[in-house]
mmCIF file of the N, C-alpha and C atoms, coordinates in Angstrom:
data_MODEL
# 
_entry.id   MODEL 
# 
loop_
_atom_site.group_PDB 
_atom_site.id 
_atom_site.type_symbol 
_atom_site.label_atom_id 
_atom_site.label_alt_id 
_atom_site.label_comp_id 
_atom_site.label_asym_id 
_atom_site.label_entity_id 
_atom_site.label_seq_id 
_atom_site.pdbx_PDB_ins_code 
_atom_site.Cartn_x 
_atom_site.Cartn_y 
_atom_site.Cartn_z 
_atom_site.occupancy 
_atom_site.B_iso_or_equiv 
_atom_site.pdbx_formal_charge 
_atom_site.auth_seq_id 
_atom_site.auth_comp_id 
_atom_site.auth_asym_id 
_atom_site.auth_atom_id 
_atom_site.pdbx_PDB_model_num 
ATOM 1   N N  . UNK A 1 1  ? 4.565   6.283   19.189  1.00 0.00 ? 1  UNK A N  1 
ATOM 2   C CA . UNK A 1 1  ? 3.972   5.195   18.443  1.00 0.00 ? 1  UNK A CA 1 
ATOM 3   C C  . UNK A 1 1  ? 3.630   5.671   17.034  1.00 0.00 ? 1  UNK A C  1 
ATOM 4   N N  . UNK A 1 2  ? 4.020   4.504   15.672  1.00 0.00 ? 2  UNK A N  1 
ATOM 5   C CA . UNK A 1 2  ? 3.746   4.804   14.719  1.00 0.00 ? 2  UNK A CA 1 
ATOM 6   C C  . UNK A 1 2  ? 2.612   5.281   14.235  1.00 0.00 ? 2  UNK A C  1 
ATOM 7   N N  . UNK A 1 3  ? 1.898   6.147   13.668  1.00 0.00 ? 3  UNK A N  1 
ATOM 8   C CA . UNK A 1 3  ? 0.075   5.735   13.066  1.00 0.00 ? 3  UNK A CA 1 
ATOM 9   C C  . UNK A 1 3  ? 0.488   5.239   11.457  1.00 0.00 ? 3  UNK A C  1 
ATOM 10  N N  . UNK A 1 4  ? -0.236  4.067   11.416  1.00 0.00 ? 4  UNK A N  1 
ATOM 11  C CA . UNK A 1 4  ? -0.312  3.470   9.923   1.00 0.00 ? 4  UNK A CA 1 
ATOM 12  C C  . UNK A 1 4  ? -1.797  4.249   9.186   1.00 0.00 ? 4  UNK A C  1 
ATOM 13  N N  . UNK A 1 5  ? -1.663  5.046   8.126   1.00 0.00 ? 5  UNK A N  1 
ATOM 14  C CA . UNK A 1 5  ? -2.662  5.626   7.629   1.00 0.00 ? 5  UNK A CA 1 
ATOM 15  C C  . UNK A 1 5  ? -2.821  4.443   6.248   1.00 0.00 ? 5  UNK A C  1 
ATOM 16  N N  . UNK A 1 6  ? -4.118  4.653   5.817   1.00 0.00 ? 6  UNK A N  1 
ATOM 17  C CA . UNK A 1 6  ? -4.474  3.596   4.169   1.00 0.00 ? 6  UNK A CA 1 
ATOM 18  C C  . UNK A 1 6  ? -4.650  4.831   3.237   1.00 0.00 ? 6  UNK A C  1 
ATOM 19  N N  . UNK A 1 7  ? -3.720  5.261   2.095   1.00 0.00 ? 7  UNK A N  1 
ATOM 20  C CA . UNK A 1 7  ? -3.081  6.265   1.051   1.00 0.00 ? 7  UNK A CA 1 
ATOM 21  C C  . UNK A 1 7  ? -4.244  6.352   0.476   1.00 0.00 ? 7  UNK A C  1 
ATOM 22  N N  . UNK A 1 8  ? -4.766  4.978   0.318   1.00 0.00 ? 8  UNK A N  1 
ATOM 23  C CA . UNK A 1 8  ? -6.089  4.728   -0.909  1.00 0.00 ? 8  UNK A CA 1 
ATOM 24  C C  . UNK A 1 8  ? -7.291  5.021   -0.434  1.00 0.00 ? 8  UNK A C  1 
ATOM 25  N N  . UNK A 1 9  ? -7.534  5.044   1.173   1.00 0.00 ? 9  UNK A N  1 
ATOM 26  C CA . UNK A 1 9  ? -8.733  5.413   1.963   1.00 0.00 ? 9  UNK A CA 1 
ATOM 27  C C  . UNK A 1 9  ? -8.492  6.182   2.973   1.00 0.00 ? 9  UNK A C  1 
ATOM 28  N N  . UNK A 1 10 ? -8.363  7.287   2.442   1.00 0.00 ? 10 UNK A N  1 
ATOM 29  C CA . UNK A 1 10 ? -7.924  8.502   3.347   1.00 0.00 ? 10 UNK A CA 1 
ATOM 30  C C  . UNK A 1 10 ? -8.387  8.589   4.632   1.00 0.00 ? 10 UNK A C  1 
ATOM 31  N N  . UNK A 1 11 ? -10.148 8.028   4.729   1.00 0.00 ? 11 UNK A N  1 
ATOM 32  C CA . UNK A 1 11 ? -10.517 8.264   5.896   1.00 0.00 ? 11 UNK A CA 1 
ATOM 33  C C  . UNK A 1 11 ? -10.174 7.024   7.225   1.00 0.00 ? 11 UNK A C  1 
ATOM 34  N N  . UNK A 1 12 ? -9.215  5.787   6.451   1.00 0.00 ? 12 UNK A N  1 
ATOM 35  C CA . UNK A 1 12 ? -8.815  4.865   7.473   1.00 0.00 ? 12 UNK A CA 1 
ATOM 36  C C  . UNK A 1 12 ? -7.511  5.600   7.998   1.00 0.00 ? 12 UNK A C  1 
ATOM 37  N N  . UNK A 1 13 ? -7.519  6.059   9.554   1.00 0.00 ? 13 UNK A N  1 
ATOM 38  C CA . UNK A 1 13 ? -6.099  6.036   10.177  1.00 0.00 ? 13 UNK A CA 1 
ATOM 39  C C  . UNK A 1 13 ? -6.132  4.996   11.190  1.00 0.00 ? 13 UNK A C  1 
ATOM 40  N N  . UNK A 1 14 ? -4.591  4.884   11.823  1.00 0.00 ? 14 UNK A N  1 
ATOM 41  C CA . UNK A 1 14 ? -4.267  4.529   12.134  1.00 0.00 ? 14 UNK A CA 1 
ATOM 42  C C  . UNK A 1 14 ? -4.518  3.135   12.766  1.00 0.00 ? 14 UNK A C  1 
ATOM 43  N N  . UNK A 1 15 ? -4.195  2.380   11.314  1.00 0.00 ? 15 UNK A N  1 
ATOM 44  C CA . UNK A 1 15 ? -4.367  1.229   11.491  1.00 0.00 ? 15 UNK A CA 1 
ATOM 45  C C  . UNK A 1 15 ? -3.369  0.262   11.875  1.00 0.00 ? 15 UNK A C  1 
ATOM 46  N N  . UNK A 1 16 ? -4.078  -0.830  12.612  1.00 0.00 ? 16 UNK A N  1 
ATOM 47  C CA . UNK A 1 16 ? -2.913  -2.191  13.237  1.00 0.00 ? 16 UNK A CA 1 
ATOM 48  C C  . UNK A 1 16 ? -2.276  -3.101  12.231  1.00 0.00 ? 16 UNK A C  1 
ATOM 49  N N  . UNK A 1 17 ? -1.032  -3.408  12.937  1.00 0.00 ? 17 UNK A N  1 
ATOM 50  C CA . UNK A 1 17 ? -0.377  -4.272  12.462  1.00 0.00 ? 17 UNK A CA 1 
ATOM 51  C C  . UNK A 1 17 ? -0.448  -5.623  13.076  1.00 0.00 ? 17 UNK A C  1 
ATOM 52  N N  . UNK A 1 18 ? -0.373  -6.306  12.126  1.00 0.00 ? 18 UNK A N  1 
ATOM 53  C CA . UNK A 1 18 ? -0.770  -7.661  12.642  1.00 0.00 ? 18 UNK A CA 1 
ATOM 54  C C  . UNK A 1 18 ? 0.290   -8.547  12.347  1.00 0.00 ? 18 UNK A C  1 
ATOM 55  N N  . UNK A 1 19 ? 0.263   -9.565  12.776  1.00 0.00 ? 19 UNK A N  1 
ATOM 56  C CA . UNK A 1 19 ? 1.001   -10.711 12.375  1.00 0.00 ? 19 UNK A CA 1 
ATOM 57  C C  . UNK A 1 19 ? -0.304  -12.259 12.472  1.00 0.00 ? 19 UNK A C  1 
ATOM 58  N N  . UNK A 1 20 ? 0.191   -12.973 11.092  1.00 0.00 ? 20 UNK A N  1 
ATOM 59  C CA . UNK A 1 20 ? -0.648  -14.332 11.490  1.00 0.00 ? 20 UNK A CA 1 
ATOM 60  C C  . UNK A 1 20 ? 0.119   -15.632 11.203  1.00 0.00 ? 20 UNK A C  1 
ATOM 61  N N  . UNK A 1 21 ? 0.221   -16.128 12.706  1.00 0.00 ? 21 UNK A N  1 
ATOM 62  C CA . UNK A 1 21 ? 0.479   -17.373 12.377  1.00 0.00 ? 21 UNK A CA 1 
ATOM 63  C C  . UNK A 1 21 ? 0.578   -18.797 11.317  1.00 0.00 ? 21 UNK A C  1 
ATOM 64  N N  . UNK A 1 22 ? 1.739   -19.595 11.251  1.00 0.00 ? 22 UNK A N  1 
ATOM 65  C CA . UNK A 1 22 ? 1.651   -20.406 10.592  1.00 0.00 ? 22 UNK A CA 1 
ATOM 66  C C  . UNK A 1 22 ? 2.306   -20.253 9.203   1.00 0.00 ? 22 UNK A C  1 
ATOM 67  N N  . UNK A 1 23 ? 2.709   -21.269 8.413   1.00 0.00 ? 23 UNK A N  1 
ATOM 68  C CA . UNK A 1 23 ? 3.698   -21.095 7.480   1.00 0.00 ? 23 UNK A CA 1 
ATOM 69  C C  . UNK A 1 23 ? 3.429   -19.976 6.414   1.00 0.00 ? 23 UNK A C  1 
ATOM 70  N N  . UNK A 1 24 ? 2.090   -20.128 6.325   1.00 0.00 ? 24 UNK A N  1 
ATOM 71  C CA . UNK A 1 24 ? 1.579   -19.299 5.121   1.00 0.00 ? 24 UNK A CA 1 
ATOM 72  C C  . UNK A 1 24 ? 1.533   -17.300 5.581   1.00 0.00 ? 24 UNK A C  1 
ATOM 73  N N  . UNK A 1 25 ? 1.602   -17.257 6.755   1.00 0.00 ? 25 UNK A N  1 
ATOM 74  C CA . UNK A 1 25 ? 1.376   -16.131 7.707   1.00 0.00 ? 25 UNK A CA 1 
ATOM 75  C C  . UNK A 1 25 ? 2.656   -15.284 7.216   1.00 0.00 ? 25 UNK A C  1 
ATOM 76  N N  . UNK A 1 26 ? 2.225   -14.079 7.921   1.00 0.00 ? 26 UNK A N  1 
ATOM 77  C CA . UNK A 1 26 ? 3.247   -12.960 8.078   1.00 0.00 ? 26 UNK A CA 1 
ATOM 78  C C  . UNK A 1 26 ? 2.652   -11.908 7.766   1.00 0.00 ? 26 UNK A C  1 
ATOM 79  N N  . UNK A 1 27 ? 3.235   -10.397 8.156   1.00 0.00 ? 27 UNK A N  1 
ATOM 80  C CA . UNK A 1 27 ? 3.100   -9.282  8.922   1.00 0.00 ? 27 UNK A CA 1 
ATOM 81  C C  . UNK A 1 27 ? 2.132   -8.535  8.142   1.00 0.00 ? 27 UNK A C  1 
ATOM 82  N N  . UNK A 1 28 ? 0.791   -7.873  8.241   1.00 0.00 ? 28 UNK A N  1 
ATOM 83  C CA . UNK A 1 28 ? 0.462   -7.038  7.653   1.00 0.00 ? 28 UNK A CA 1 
ATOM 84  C C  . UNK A 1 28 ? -0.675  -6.037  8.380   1.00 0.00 ? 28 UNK A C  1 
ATOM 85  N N  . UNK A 1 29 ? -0.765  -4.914  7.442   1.00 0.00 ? 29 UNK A N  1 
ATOM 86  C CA . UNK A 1 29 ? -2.172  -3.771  7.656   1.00 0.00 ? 29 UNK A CA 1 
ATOM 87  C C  . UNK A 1 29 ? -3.303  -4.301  7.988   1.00 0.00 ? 29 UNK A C  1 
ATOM 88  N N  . UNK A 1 30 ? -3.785  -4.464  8.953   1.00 0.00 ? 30 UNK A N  1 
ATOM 89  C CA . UNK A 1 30 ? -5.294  -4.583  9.142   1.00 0.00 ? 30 UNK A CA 1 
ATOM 90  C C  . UNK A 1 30 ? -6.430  -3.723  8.354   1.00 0.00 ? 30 UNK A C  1 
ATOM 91  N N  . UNK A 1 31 ? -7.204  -3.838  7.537   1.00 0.00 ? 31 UNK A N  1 
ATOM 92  C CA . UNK A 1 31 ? -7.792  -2.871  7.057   1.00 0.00 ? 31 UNK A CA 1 
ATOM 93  C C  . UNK A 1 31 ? -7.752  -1.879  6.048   1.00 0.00 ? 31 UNK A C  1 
ATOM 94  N N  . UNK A 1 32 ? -6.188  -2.919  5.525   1.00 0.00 ? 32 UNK A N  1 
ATOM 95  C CA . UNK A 1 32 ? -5.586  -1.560  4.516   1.00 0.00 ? 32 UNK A CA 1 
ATOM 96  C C  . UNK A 1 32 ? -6.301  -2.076  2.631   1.00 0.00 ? 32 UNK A C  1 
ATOM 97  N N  . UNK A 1 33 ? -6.696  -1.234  2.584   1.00 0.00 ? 33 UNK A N  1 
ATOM 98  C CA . UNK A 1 33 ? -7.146  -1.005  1.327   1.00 0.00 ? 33 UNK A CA 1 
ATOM 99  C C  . UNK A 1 33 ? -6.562  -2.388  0.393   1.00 0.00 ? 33 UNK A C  1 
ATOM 100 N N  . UNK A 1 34 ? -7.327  -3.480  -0.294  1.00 0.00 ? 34 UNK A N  1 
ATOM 101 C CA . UNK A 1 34 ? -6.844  -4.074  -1.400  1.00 0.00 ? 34 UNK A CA 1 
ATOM 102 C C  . UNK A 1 34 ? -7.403  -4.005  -2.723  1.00 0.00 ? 34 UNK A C  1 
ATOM 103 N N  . UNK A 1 35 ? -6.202  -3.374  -3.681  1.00 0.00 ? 35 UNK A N  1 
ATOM 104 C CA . UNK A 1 35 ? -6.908  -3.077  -5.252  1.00 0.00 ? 35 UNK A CA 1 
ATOM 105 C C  . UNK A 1 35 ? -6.415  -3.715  -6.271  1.00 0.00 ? 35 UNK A C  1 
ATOM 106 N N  . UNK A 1 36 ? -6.726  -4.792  -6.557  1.00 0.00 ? 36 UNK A N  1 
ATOM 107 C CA . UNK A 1 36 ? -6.685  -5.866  -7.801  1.00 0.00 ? 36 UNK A CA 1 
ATOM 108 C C  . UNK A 1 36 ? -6.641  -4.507  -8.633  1.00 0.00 ? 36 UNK A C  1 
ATOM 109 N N  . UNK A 1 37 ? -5.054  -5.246  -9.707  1.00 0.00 ? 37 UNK A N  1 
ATOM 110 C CA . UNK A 1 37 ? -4.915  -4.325  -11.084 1.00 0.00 ? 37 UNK A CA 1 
ATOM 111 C C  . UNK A 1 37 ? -4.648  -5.494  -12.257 1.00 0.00 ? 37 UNK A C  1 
ATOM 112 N N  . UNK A 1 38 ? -4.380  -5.146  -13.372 1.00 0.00 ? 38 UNK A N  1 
ATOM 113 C CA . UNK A 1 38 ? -4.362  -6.034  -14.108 1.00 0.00 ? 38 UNK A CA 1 
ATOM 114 C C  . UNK A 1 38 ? -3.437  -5.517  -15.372 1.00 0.00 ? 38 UNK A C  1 
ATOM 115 N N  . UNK A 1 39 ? -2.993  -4.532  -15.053 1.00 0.00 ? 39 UNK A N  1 
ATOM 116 C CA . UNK A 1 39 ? -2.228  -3.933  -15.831 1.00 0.00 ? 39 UNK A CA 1 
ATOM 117 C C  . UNK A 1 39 ? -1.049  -3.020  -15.409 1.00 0.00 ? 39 UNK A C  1 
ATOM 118 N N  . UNK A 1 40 ? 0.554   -2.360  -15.789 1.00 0.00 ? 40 UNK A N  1 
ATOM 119 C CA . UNK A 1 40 ? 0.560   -1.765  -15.455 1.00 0.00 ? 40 UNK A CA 1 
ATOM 120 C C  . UNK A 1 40 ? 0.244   -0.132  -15.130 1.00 0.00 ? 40 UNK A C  1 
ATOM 121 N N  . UNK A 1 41 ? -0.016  -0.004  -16.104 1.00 0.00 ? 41 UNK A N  1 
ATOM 122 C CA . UNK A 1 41 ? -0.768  1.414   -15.840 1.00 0.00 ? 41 UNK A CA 1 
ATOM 123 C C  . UNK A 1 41 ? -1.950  1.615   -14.780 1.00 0.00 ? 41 UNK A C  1 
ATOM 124 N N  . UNK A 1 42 ? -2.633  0.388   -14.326 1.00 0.00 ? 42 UNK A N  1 
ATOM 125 C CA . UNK A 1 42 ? -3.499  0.578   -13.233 1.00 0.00 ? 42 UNK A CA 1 
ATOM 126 C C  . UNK A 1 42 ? -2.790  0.768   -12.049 1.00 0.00 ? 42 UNK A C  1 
ATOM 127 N N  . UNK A 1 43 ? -1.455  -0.201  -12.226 1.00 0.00 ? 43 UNK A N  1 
ATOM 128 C CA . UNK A 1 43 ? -0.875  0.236   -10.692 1.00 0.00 ? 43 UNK A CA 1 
ATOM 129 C C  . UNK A 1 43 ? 0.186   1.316   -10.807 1.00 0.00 ? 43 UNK A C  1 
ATOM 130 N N  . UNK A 1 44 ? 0.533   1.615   -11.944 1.00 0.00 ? 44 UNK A N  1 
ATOM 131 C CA . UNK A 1 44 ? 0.694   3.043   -11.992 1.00 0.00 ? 44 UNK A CA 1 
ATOM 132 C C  . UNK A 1 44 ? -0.094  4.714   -11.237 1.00 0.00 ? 44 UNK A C  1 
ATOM 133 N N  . UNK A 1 45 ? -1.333  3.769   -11.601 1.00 0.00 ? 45 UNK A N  1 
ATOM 134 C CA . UNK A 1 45 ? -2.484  4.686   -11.306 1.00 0.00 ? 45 UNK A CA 1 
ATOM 135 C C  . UNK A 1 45 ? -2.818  4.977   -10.099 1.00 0.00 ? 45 UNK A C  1 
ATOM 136 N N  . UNK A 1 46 ? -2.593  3.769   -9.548  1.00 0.00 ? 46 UNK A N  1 
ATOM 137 C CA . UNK A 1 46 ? -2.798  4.066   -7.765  1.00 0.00 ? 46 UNK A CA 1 
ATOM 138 C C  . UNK A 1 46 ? -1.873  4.238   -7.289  1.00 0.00 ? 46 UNK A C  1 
ATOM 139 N N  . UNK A 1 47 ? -0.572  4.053   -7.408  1.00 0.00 ? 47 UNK A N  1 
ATOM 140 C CA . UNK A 1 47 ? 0.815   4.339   -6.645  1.00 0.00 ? 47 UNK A CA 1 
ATOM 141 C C  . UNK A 1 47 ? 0.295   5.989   -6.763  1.00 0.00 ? 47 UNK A C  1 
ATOM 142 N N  . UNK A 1 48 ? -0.009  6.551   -8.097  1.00 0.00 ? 48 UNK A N  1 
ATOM 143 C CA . UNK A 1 48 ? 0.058   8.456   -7.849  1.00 0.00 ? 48 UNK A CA 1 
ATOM 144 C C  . UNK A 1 48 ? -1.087  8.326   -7.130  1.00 0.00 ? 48 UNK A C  1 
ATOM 145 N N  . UNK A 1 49 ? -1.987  7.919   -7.011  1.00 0.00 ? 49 UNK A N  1 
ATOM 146 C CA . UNK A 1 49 ? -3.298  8.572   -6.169  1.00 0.00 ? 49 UNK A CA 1 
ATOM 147 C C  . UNK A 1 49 ? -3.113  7.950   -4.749  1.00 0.00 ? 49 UNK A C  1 
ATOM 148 N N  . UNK A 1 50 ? -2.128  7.137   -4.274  1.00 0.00 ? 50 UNK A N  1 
ATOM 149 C CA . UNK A 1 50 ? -1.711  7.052   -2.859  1.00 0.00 ? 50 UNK A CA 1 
ATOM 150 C C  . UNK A 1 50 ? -0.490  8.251   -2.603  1.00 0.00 ? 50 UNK A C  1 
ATOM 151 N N  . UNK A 1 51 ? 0.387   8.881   -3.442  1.00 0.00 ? 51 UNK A N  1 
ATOM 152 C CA . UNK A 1 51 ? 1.189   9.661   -3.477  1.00 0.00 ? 51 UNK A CA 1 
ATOM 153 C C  . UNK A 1 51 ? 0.505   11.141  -3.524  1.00 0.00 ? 51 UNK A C  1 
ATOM 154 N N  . UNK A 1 52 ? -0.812  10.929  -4.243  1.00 0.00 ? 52 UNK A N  1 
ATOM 155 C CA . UNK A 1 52 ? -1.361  12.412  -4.227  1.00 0.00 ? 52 UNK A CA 1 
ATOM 156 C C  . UNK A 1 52 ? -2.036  12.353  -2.504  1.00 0.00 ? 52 UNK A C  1 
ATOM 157 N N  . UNK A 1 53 ? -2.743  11.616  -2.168  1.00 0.00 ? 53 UNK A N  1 
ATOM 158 C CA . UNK A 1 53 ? -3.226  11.703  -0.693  1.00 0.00 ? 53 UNK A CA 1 
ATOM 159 C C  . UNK A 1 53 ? -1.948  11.837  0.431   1.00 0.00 ? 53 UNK A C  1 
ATOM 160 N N  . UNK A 1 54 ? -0.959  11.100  0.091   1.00 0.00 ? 54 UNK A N  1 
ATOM 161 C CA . UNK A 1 54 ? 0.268   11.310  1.173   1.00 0.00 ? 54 UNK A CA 1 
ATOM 162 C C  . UNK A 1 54 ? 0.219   12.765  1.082   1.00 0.00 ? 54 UNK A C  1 
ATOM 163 N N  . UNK A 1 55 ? 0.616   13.300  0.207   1.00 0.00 ? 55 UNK A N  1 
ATOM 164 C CA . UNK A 1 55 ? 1.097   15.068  -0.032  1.00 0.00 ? 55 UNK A CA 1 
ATOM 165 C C  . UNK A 1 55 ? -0.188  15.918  0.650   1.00 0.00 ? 55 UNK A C  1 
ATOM 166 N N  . UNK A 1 56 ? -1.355  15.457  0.514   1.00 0.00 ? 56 UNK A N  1 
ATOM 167 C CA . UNK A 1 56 ? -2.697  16.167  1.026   1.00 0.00 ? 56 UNK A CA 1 
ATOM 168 C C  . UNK A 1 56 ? -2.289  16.156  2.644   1.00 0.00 ? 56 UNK A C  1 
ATOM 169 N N  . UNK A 1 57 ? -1.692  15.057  3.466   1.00 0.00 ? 57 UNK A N  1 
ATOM 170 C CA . UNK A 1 57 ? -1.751  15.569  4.714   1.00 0.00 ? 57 UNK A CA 1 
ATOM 171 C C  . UNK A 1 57 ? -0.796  15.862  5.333   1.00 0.00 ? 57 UNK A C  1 
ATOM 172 N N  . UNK A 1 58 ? -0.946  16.400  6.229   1.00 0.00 ? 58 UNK A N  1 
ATOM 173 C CA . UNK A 1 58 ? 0.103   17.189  7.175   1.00 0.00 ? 58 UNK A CA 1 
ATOM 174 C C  . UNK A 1 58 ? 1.499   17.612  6.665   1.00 0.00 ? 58 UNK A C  1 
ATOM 175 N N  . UNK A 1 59 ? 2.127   18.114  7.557   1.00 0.00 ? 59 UNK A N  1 
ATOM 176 C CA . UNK A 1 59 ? 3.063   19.187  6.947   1.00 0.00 ? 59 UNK A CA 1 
ATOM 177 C C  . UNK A 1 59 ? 4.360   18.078  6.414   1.00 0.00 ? 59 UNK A C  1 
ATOM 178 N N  . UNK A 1 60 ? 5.743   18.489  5.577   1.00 0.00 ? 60 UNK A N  1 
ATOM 179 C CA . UNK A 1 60 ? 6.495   17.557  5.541   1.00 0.00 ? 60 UNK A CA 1 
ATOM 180 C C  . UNK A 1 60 ? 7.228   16.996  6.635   1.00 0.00 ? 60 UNK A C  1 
ATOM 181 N N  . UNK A 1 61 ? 7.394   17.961  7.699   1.00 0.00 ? 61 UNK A N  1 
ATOM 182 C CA . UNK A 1 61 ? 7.700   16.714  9.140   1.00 0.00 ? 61 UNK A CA 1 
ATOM 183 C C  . UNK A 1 61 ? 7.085   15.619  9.139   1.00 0.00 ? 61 UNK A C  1 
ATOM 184 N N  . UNK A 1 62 ? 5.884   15.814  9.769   1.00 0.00 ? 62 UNK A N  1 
ATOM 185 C CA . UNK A 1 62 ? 5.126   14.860  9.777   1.00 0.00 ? 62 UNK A CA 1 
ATOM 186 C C  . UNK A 1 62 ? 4.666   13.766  9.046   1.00 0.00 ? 62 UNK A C  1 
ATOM 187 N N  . UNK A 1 63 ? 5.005   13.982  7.737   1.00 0.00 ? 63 UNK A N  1 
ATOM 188 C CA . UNK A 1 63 ? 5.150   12.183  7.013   1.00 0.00 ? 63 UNK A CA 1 
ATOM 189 C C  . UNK A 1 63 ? 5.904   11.648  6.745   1.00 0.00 ? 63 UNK A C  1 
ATOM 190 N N  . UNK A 1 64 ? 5.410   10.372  6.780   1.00 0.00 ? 64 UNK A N  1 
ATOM 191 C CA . UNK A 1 64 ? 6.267   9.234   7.106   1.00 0.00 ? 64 UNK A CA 1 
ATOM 192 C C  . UNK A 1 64 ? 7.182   8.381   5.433   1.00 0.00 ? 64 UNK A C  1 
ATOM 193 N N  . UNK A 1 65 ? 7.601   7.578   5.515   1.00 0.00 ? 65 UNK A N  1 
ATOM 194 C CA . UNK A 1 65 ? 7.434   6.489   4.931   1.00 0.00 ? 65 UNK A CA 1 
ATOM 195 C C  . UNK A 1 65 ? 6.281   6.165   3.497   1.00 0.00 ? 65 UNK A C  1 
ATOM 196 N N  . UNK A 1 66 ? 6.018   5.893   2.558   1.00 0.00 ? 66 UNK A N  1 
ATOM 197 C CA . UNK A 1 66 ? 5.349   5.152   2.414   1.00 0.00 ? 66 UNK A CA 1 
ATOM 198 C C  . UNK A 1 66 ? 5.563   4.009   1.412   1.00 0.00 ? 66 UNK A C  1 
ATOM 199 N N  . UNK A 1 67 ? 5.023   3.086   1.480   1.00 0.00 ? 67 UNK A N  1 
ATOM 200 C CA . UNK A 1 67 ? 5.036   1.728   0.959   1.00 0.00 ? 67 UNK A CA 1 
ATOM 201 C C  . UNK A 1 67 ? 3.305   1.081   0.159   1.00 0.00 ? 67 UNK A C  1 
ATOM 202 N N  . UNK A 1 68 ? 4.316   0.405   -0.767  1.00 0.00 ? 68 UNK A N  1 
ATOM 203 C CA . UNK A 1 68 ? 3.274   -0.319  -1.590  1.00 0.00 ? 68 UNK A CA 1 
ATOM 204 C C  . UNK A 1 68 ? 3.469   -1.655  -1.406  1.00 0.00 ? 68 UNK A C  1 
ATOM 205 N N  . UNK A 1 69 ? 2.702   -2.226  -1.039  1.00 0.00 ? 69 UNK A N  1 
ATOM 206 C CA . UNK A 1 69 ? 2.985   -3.951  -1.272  1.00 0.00 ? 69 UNK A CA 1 
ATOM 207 C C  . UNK A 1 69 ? 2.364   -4.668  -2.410  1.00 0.00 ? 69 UNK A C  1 
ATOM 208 N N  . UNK A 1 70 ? 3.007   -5.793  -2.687  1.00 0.00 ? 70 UNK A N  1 
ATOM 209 C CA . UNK A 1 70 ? 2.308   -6.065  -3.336  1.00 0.00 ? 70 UNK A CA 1 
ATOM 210 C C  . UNK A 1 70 ? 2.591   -7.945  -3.327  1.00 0.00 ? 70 UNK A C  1 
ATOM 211 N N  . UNK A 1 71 ? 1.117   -8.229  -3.696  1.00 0.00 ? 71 UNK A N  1 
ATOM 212 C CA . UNK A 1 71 ? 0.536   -9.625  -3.155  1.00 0.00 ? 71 UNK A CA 1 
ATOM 213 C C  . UNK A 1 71 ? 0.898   -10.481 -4.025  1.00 0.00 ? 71 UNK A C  1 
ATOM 214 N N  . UNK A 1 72 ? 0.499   -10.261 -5.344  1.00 0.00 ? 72 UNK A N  1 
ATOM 215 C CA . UNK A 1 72 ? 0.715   -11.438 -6.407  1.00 0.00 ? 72 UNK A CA 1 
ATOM 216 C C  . UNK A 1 72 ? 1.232   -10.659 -7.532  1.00 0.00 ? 72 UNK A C  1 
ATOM 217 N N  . UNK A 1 73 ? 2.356   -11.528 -8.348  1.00 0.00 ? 73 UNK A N  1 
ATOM 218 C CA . UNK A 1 73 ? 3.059   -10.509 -9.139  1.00 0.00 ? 73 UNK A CA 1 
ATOM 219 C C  . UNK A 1 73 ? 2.475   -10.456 -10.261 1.00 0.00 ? 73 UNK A C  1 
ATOM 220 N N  . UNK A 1 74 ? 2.417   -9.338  -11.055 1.00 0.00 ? 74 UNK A N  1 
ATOM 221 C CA . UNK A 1 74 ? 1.587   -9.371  -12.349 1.00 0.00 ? 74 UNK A CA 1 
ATOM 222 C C  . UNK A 1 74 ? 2.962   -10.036 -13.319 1.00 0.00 ? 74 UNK A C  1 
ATOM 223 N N  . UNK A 1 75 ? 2.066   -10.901 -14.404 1.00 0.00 ? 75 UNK A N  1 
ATOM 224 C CA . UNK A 1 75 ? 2.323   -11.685 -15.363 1.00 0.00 ? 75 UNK A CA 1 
ATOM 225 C C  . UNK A 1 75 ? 3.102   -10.694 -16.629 1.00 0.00 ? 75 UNK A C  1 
ATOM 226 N N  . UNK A 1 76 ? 3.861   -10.458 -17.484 1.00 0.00 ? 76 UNK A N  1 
ATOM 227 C CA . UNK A 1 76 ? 3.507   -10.089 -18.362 1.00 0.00 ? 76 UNK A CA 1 
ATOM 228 C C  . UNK A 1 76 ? 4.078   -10.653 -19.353 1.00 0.00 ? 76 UNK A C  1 
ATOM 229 N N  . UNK A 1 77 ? 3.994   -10.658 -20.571 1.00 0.00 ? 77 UNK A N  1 
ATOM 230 C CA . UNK A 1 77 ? 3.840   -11.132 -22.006 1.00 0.00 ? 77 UNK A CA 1 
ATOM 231 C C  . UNK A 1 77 ? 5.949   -11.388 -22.384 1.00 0.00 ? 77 UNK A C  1 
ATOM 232 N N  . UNK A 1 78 ? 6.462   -10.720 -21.831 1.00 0.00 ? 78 UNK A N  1 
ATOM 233 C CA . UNK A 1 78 ? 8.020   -10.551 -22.515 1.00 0.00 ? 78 UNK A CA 1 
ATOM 234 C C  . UNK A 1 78 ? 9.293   -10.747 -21.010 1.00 0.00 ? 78 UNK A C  1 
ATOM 235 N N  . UNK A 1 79 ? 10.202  -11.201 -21.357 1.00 0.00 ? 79 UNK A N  1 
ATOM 236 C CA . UNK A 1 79 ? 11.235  -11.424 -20.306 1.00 0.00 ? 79 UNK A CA 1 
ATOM 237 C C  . UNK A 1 79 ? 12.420  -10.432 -20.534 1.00 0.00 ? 79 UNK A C  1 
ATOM 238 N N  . UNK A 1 80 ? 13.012  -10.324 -19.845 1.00 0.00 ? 80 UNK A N  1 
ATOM 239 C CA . UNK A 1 80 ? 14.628  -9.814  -20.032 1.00 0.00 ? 80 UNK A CA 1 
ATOM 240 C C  . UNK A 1 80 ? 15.439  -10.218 -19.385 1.00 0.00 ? 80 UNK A C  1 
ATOM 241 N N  . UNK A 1 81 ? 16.652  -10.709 -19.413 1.00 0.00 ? 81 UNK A N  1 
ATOM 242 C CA . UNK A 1 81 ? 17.638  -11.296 -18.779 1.00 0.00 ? 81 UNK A CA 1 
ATOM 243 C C  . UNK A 1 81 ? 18.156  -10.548 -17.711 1.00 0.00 ? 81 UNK A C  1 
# 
């Protein structure tokens, strides 16, 4: 069985996955850390400090995966085709 660890709250392991019903629903972390940014360099900022805690544990066998989600897309000022 998988353990889901939270990158951003080192001391949450192995947390559930959930699913919630209904149109608006679908699959996520129970418990997993949420950090409103507003820029990119903030989520710059936490992608390395979830990347610096991945590297803090256990050996490289032992880790997994990791993933960032993300909820609402940040806005910004310019387009590109």
């Amino acid at each position: 069985m998988e353990m889901i660890q939270d990158l951003l709250n080192p001391t949450a392991d192995n947390l559930p996955i959930r699913e919630e019903a209904g149109p608006a629903g679908g699959v996520f972390v129970a418990g997993a850390a949420e950090v409103p940014v507003t820029s990119l360099e903030e989520c710059l900022h936490y992608l390395e400090l979830g990347e610096q805690n991945r590297r803090g544990r256990g050996t490289a066998g032992e880790r997994g995966p990791a993933l960032a989600v993300q909820k609402r897309r940040l806005t910004c000022g310019w387009m590109c085709c």
